[in-house]
C-alpha positions in Angstrom: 48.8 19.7 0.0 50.5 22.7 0.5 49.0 23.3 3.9 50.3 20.1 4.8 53.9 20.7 3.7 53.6 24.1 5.5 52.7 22.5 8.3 55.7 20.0 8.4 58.2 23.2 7.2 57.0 25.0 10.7 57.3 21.7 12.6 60.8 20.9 11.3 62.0 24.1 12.0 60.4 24.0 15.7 61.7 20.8 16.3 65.4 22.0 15.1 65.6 25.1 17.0 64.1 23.2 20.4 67.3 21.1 20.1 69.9 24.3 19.7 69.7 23.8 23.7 70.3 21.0 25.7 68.0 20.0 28.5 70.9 20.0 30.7 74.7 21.3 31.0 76.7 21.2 34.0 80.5 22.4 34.1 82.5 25.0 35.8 83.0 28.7 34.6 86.7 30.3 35.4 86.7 33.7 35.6 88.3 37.1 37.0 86.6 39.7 39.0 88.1 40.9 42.0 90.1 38.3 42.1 90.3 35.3 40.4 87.2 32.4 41.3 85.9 29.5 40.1 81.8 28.5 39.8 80.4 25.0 39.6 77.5 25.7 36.8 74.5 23.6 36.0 72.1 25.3 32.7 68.4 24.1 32.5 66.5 24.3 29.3 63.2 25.7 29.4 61.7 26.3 25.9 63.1 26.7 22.6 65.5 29.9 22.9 65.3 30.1 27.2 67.4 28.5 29.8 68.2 28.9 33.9 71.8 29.1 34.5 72.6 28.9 38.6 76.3 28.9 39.3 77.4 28.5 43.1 81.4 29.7 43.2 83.8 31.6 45.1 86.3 34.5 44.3 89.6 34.7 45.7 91.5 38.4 46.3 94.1 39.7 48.4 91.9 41.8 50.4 88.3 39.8 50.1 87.2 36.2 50.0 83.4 35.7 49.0 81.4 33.0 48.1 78.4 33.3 46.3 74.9 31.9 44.3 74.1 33.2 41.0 70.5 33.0 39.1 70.2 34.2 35.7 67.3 33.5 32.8 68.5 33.2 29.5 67.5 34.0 26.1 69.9 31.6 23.2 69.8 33.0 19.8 71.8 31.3 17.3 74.5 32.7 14.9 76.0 30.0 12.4 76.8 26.2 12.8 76.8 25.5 16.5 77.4 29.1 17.6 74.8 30.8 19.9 74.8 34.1 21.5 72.9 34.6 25.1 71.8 37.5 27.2 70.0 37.1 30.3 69.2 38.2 33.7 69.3 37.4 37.2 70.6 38.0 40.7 72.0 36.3 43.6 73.2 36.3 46.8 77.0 35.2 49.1 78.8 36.0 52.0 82.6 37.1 52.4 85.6 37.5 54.5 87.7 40.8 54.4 89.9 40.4 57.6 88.4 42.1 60.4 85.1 42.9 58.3 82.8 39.7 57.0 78.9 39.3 56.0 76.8 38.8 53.5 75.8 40.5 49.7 73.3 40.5 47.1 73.5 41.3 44.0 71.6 41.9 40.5 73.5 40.6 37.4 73.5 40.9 33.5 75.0 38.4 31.1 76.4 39.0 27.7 77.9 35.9 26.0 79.1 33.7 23.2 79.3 29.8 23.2 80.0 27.2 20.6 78.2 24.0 20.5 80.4 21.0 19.5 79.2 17.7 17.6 80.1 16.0 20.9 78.3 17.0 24.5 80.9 19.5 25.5 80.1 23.3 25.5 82.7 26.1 25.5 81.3 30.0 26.3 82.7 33.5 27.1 80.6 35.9 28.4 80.4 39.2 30.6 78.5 39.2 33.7 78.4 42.7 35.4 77.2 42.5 38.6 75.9 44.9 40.9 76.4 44.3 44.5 74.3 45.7 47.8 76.3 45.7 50.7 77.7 49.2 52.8 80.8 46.9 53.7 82.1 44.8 50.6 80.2 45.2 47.2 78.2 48.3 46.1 79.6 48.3 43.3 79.4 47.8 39.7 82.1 44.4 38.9 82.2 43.2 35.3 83.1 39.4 35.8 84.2 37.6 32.5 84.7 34.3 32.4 84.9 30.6 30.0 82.8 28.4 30.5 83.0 24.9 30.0 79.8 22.3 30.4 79.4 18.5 29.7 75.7 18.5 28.0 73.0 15.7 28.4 
């Protein structure tokens, strides 16, 4: 008997933290480095505490225009009631538009972040991205985007 009721303990608790992530969120994230942009972002769960985040985006300066696609992996720990903190990992690649100079980037990028889960399917999230760019012309350098998030979840 007590095997059994171990065994449904470890199953409940499985089952609970596989739904701490939805299969699916897609929104937009707002935020500011070098310039203000916004990113259309779609989140894909993966297992319990890991997720894909891709978000495609532009940022708008008074010296640079760039456009860019961003792949991170994520790992979601919760905290309390529906608030999760996330790290992750990725990197991605855009063009941009400096006047007389234009091209193309990559980049490598962190991801730091809190987000709170509501009772309905929104989600709301703040997190830090620093972002390393590889390009002798635009970005070889170290920008530390923050930015809210906000994603419709199904």
């Amino acid at each position: 008997m007590r095997t059994i009721v171990t065994f449904l303990f470890v199953l409940a608790t499985v089952g609970l933290s596989a739904q701490s992530i939805s299969k699916n969120a897609l929104g937009v994230r707002l935020g500011d480095n070098d310039g203000f942009g916004g990113e259309i972002s779609y989140q894909r769960y993966l297992h319990e505490n890991n997720r894909l985040e891709f978000d495609l985006g532009w940022r708008n300066s008074n010296d640079v225009d760039a456009f860019k696609l961003v792949g991170l992996y994520q790992w979601v720990m919760p905290i309390d009631g529906g608030f999760h903190w996330y790290v992750g990992a990725g990197g991605g690649i855009g063009s941009f538009d400096a006047g007389d100079n234009d091209g193309t980037f990559a980049l490598v990028a962190g991801d730091i972040g809190i987000e709170y889960d509501f009772n309905i399917p929104l989600l709301i999230s703040l997190d830090m991205r620093p972002e390393l760019g590889f390009n002798d012309n635009y970005s070889d350098n170290l920008d530390l985007d923050i930015a809210l998030g906000l994603r419709y979840q199904f």
